[in-house]
N, CA, C and O atoms as a printed pandas DataFrame, in Angstrom:
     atom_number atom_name residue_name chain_id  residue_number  x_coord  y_coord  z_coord
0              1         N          UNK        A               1    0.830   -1.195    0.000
1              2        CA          UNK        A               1    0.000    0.000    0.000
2              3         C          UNK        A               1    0.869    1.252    0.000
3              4         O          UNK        A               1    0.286    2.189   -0.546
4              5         N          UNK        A               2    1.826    1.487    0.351
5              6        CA          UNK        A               2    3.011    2.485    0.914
6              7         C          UNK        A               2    3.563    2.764   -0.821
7              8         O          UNK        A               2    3.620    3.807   -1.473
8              9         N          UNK        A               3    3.894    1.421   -1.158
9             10        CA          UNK        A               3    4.124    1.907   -2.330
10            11         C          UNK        A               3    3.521    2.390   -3.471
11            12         O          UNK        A               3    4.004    3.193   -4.270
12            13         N          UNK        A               4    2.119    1.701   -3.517
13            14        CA          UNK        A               4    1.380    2.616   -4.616
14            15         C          UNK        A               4    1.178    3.960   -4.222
15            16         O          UNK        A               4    0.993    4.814   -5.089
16            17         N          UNK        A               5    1.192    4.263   -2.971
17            18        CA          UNK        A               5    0.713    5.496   -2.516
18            19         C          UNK        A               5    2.036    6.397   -2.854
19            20         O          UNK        A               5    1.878    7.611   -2.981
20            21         N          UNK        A               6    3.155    5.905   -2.981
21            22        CA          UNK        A               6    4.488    6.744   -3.198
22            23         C          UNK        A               6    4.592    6.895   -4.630
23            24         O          UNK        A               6    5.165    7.908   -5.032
24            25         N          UNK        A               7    4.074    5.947   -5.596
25            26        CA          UNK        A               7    3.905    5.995   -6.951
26            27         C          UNK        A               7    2.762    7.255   -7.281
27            28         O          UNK        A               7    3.006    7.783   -8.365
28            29         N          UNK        A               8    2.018    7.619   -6.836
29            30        CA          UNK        A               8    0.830    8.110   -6.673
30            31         C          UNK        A               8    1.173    9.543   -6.471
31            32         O          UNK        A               8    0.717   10.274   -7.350
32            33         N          UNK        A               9    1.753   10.039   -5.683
33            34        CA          UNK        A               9    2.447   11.485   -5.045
34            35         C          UNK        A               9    3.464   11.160   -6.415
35            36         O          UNK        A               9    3.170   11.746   -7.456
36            37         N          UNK        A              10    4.405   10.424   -6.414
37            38        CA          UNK        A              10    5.385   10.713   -7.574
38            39         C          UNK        A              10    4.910   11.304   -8.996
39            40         O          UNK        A              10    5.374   12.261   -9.615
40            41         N          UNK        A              11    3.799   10.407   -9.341
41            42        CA          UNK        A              11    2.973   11.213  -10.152
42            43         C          UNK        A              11    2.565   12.395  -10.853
43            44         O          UNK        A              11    2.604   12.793  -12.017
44            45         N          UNK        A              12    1.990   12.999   -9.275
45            46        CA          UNK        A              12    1.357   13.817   -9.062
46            47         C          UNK        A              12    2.341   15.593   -9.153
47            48         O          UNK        A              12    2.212   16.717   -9.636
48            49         N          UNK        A              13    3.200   14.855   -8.396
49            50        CA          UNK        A              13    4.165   15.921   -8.533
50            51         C          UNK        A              13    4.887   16.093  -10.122
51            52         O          UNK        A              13    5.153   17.235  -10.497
52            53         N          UNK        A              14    5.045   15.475  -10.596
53            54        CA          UNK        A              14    5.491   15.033  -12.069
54            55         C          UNK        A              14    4.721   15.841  -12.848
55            56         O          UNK        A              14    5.230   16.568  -13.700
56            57         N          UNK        A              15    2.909   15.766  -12.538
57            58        CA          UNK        A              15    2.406   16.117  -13.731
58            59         C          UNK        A              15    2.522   17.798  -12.978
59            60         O          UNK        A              15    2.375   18.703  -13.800
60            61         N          UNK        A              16    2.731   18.171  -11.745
61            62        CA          UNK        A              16    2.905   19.631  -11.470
62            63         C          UNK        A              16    4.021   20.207  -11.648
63            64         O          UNK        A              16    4.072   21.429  -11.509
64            65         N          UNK        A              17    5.172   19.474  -11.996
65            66        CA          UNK        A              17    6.430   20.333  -12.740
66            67         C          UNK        A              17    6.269   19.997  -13.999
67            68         O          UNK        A              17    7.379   20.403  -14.341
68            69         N          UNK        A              18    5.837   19.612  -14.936
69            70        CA          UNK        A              18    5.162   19.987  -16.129
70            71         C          UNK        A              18    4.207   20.742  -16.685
71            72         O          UNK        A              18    4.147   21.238  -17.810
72            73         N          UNK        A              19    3.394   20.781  -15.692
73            74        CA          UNK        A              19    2.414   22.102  -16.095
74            75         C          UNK        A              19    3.132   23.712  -15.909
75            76         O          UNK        A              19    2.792   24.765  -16.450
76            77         N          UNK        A              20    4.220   23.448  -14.953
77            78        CA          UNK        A              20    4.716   24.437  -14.448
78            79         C          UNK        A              20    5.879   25.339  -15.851
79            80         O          UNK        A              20    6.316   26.482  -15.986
80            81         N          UNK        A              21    5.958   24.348  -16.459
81            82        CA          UNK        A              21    6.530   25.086  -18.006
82            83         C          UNK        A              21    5.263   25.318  -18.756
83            84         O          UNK        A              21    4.437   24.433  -18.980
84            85         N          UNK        A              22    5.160   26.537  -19.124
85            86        CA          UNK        A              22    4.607   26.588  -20.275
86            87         C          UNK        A              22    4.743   26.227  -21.269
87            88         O          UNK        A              22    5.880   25.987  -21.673
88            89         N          UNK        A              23    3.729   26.060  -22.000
89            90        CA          UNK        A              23    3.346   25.272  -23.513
90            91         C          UNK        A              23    3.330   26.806  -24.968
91            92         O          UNK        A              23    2.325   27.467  -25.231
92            93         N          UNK        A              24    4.716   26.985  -25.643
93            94        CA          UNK        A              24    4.073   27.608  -26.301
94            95         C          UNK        A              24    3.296   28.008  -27.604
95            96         O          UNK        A              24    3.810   27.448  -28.573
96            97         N          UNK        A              25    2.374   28.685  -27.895
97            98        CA          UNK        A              25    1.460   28.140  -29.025
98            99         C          UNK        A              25    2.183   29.155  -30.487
99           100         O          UNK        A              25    2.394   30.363  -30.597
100          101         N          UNK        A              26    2.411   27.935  -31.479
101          102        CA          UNK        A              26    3.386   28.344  -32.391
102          103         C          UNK        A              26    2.241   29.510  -33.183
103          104         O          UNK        A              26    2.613   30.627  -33.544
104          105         N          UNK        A              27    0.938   29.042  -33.343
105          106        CA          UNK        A              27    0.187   29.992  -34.047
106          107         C          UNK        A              27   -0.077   31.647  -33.595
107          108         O          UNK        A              27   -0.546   32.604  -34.212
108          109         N          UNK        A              28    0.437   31.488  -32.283
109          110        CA          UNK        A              28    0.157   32.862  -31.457
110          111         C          UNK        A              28    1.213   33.750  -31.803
111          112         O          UNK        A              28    1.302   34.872  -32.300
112          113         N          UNK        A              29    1.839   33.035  -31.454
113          114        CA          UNK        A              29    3.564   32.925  -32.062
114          115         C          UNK        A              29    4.101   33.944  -33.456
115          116         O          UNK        A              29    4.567   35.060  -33.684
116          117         N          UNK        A              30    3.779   33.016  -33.977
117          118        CA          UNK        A              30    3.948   33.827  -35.221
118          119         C          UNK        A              30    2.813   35.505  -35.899
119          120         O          UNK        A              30    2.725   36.120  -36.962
120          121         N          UNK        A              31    2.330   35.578  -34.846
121          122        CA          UNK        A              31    1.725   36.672  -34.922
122          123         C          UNK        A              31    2.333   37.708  -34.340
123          124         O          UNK        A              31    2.190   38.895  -34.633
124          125         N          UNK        A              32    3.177   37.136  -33.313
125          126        CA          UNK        A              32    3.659   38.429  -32.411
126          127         C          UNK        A              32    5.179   38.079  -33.040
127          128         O          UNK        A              32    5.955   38.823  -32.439
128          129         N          UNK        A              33    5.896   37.288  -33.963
129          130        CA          UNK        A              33    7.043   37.285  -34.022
130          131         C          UNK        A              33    7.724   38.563  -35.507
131          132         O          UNK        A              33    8.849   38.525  -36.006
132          133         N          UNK        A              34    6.542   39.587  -35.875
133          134        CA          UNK        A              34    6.554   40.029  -37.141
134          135         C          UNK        A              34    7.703   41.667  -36.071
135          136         O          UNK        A              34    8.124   42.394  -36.971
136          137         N          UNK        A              35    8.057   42.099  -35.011
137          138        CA          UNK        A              35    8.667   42.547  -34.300
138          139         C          UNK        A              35   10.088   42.165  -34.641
139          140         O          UNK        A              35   10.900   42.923  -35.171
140          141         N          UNK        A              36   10.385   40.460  -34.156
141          142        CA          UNK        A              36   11.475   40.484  -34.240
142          143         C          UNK        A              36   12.233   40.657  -35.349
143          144         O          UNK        A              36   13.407   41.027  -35.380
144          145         N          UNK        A              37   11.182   40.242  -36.709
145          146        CA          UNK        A              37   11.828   40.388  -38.083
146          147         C          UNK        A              37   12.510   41.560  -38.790
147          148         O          UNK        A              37   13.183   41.686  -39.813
148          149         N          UNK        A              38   11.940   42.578  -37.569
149          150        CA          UNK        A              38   12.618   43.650  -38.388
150          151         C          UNK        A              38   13.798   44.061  -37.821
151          152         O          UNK        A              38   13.957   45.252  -37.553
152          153         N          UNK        A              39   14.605   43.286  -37.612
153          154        CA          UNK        A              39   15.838   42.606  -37.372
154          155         C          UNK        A              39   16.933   41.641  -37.657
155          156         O          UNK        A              39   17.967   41.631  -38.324
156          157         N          UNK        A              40   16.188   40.721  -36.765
157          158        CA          UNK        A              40   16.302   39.116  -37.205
158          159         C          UNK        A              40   16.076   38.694  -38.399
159          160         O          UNK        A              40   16.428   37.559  -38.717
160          161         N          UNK        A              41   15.417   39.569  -39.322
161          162        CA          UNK        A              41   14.306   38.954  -40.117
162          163         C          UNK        A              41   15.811   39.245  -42.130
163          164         O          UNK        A              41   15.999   38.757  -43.244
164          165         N          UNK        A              42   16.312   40.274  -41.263
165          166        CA          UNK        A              42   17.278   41.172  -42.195
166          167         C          UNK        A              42   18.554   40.555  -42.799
167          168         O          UNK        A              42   19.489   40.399  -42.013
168          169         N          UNK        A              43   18.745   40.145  -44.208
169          170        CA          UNK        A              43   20.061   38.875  -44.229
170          171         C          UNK        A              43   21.127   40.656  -44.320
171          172         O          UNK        A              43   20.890   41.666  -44.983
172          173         N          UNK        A              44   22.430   40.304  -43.203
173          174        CA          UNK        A              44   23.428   40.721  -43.430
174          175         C          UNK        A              44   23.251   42.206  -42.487
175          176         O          UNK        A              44   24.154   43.041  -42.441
176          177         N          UNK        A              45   21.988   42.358  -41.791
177          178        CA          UNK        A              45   21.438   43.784  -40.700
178          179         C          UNK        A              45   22.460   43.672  -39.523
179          180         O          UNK        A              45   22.678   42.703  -38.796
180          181         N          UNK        A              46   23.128   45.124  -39.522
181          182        CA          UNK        A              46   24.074   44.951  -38.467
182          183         C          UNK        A              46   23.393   45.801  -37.219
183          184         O          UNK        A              46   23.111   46.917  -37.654
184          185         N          UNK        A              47   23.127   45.710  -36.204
185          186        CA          UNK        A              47   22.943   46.798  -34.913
186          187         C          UNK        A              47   23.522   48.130  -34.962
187          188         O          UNK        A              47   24.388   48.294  -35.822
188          189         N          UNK        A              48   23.256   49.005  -34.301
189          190        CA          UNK        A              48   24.147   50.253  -34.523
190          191         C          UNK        A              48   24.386   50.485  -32.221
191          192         O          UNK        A              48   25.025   51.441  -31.780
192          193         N          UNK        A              49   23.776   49.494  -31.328
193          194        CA          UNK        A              49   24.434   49.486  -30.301
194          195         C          UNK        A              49   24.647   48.673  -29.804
195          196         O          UNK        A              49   23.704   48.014  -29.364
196          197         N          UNK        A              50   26.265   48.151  -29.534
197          198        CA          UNK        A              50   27.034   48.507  -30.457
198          199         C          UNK        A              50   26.630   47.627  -31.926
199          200         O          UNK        A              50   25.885   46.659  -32.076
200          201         N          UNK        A              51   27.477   48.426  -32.945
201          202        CA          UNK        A              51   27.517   47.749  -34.379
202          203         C          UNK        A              51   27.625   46.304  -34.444
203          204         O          UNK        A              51   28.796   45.950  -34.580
204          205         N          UNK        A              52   26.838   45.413  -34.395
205          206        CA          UNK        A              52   27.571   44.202  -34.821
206          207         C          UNK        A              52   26.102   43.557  -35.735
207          208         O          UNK        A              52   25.017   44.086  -35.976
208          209         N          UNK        A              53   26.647   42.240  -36.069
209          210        CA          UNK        A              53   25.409   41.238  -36.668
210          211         C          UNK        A              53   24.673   40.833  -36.280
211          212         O          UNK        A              53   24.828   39.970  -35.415
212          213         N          UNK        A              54   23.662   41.159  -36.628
213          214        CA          UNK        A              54   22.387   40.357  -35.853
214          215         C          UNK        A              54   22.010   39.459  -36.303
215          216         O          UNK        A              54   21.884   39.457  -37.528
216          217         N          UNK        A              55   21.600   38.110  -35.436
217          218        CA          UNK        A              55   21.706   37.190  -35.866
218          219         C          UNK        A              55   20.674   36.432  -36.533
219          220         O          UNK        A              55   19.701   37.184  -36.472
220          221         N          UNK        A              56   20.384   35.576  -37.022
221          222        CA          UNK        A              56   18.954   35.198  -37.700
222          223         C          UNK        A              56   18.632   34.011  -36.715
223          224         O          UNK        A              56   19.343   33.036  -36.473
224          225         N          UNK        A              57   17.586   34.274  -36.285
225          226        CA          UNK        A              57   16.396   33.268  -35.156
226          227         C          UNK        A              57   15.720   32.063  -35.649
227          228         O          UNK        A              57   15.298   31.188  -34.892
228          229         N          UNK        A              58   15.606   32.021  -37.124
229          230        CA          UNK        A              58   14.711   31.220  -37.321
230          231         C          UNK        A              58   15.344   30.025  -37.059
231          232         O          UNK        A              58   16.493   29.773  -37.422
232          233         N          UNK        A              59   14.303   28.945  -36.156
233          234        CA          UNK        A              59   15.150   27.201  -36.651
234          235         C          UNK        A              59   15.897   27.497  -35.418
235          236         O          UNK        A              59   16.538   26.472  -35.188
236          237         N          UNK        A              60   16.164   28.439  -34.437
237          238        CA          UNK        A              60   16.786   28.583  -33.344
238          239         C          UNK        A              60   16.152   27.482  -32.076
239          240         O          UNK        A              60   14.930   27.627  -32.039
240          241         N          UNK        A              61   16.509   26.702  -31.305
241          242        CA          UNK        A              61   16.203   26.459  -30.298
242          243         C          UNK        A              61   15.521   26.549  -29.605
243          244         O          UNK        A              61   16.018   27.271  -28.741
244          245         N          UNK        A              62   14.166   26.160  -29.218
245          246        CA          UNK        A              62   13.156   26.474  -28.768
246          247         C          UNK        A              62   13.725   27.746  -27.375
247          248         O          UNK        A              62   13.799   28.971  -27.478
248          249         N          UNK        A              63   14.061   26.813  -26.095
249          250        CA          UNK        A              63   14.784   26.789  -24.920
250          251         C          UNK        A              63   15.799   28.002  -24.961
251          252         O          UNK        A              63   15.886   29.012  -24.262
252          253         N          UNK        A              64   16.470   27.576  -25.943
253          254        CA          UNK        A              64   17.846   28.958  -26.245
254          255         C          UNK        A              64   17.170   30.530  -25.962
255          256         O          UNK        A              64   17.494   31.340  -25.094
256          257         N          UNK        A              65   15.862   30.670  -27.277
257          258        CA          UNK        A              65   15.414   31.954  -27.188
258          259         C          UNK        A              65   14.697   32.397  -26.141
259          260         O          UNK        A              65   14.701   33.542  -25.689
260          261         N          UNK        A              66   13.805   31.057  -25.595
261          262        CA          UNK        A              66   12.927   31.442  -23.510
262          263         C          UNK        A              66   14.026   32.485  -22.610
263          264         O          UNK        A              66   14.005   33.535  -21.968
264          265         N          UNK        A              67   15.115   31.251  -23.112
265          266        CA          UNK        A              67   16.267   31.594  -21.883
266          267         C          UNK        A              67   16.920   33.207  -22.117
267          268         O          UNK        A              67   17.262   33.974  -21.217
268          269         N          UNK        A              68   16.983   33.475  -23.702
269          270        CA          UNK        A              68   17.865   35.056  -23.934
270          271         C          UNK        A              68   16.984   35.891  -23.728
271          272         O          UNK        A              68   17.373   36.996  -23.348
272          273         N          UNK        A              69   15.356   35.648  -23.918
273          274        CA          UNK        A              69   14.961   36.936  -23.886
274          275         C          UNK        A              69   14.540   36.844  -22.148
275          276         O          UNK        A              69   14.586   37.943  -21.594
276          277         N          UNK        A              70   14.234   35.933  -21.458
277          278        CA          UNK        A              70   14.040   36.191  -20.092
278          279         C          UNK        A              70   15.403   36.692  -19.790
279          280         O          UNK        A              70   15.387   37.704  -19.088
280          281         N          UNK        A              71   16.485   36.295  -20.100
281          282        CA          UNK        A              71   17.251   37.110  -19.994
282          283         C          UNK        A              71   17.676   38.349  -19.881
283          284         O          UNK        A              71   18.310   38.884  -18.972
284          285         N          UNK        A              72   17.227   38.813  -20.999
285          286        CA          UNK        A              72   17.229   40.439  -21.352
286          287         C          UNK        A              72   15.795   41.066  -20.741
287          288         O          UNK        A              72   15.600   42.282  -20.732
288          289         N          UNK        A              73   15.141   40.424  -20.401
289          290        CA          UNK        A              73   13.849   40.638  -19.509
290          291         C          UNK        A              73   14.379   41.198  -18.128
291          292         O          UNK        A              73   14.112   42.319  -17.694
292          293         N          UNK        A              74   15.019   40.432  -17.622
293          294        CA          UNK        A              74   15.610   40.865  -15.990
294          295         C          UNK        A              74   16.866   41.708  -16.332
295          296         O          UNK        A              74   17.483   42.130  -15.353
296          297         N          UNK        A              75   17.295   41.990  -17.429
297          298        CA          UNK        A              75   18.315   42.759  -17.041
298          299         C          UNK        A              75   19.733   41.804  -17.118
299          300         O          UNK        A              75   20.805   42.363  -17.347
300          301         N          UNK        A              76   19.678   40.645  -16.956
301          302        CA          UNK        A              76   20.953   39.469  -16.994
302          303         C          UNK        A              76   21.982   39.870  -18.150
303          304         O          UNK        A              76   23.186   40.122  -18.091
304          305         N          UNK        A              77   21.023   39.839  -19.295
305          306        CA          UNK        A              77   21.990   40.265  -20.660
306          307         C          UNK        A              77   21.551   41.710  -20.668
307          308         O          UNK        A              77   20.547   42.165  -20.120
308          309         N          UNK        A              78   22.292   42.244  -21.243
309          310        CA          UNK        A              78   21.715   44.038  -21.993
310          311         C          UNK        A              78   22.255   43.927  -23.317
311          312         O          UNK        A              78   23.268   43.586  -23.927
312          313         N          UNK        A              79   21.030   44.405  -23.480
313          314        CA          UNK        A              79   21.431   44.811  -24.958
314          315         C          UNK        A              79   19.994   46.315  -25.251
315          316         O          UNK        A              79   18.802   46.010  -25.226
316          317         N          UNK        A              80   20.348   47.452  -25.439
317          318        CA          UNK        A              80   19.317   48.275  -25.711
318          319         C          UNK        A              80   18.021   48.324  -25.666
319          320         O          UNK        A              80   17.210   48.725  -24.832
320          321         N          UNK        A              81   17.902   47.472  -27.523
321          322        CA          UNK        A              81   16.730   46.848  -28.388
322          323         C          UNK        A              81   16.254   45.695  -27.437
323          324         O          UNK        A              81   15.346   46.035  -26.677
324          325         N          UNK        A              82   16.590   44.693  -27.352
325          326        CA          UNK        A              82   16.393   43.570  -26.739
326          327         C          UNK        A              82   15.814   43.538  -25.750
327          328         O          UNK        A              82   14.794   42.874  -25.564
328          329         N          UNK        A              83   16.515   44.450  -24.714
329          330        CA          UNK        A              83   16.107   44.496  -23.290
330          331         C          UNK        A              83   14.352   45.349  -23.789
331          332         O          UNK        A              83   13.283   44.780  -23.567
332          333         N          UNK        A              84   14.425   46.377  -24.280
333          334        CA          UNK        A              84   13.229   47.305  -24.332
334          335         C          UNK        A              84   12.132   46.189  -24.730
335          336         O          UNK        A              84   11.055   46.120  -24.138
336          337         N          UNK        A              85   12.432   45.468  -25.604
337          338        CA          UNK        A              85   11.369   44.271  -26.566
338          339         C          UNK        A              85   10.804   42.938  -25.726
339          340         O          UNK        A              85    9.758   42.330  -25.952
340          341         N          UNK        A              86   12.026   42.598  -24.458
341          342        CA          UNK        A              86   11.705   41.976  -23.822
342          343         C          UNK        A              86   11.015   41.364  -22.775
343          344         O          UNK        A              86   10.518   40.350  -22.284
344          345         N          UNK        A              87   11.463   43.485  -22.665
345          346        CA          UNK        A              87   10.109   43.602  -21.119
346          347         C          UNK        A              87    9.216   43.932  -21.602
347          348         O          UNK        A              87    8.345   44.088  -20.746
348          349         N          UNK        A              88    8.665   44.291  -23.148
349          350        CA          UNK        A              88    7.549   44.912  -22.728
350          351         C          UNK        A              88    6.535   42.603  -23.240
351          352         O          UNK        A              88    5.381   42.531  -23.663
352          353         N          UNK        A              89    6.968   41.969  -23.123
353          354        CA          UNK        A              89    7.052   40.370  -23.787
354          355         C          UNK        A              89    6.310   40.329  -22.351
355          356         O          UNK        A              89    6.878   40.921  -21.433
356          357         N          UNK        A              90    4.739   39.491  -22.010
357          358        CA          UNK        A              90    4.774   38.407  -21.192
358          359         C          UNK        A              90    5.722   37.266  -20.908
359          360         O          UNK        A              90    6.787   37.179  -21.519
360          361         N          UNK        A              91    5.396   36.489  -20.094
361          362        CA          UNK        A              91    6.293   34.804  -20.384
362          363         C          UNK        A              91    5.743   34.045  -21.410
363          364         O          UNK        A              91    6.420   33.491  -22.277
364          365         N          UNK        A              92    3.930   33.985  -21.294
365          366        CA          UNK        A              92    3.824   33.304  -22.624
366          367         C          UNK        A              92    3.671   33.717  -23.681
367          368         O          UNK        A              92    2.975   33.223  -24.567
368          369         N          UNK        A              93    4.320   34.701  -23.720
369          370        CA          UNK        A              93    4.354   35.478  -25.276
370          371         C          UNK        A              93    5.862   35.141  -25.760
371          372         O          UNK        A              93    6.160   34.828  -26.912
372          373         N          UNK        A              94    6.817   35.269  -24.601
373          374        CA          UNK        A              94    8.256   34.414  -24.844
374          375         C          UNK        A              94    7.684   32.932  -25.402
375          376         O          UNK        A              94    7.805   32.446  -26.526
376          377         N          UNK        A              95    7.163   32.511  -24.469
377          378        CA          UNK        A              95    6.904   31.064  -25.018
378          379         C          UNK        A              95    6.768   30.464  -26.208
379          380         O          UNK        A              95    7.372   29.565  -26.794
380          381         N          UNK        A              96    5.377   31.501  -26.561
381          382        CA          UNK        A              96    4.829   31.360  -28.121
382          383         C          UNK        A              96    5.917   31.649  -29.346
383          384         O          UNK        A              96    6.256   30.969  -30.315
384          385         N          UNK        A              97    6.367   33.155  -28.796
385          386        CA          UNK        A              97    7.452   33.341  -29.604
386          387         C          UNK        A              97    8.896   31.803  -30.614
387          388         O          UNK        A              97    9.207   31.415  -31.740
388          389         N          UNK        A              98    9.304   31.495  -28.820
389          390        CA          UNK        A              98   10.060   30.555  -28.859
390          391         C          UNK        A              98    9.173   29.031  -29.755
391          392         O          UNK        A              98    9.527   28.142  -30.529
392          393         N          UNK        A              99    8.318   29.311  -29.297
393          394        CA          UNK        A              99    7.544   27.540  -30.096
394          395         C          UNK        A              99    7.817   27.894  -31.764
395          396         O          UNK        A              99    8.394   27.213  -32.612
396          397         N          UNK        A             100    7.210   29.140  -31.866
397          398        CA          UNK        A             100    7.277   29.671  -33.833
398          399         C          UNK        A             100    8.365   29.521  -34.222
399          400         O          UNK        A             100    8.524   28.701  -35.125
400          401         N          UNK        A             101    9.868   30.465  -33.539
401          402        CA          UNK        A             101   10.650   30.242  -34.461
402          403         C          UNK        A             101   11.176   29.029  -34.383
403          404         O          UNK        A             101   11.702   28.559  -35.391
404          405         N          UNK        A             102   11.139   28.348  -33.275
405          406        CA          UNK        A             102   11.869   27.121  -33.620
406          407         C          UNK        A             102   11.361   25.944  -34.360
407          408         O          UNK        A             102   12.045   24.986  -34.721
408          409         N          UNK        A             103   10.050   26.115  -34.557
409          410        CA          UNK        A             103    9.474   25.217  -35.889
410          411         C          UNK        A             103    9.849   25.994  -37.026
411          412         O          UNK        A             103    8.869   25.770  -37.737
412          413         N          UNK        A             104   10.387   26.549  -37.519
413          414        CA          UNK        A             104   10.843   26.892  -38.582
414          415         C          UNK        A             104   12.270   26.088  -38.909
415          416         O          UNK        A             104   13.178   26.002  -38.082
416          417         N          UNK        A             105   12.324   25.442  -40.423
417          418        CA          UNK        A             105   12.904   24.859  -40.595
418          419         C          UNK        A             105   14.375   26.147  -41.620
419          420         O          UNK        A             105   14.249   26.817  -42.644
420          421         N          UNK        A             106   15.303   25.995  -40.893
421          422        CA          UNK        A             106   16.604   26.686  -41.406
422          423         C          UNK        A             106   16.907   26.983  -42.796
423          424         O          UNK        A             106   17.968   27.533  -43.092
């Protein structure tokens, strides 16, 4: 009995650190991802703070992009643009974001 009951809580807790990530929806996604394109979206668009390349997102890592823009959300990374774009981002708008581009095939 001890043990089904420990299988049972194991479970349970299982399915509550899974709910605890969000799910994000690629169709939402790509509605709000027409922002980053005018950037990301640019073959060969360099930044002007500072100057460098910006990089292209699509086909990127689901996880990778959650993690840079919560990133630039708190302040962790800075970057100008980024940071401004990031906060004004819910989490599941990161989410969605992240689900779109990374179904995009490279």
């Amino acid at each position: 009995m001890k043990r089904l009951h420990l299988v049972g809580l194991i479970a349970v807790a299982l399915c509550a650190v899974s709910a605890a990530h969000a799910e994000g929806d690629k169709a939402r996604g790509r509605t709000l991802v027409y922002t980053c394109n005018g950037c990301h979206g640019v073959p060969g668009y360099a930044n002007a703070y500072p100057e460098y390349h910006v990089p292209h997102i699509v086909g990127q890592n689901e996880q990778y992009i959650v993690n840079a823009l919560k990133a630039y959300k708190s302040g962790e990374r800075t970057h100008p643009t980024m940071g401004a774009q990031a906060q004004s981002m819910s989490d599941q708008e990161i989410e969605d974001i992240a689900a779109y581009l990374s179904s995009i095939a490279k």
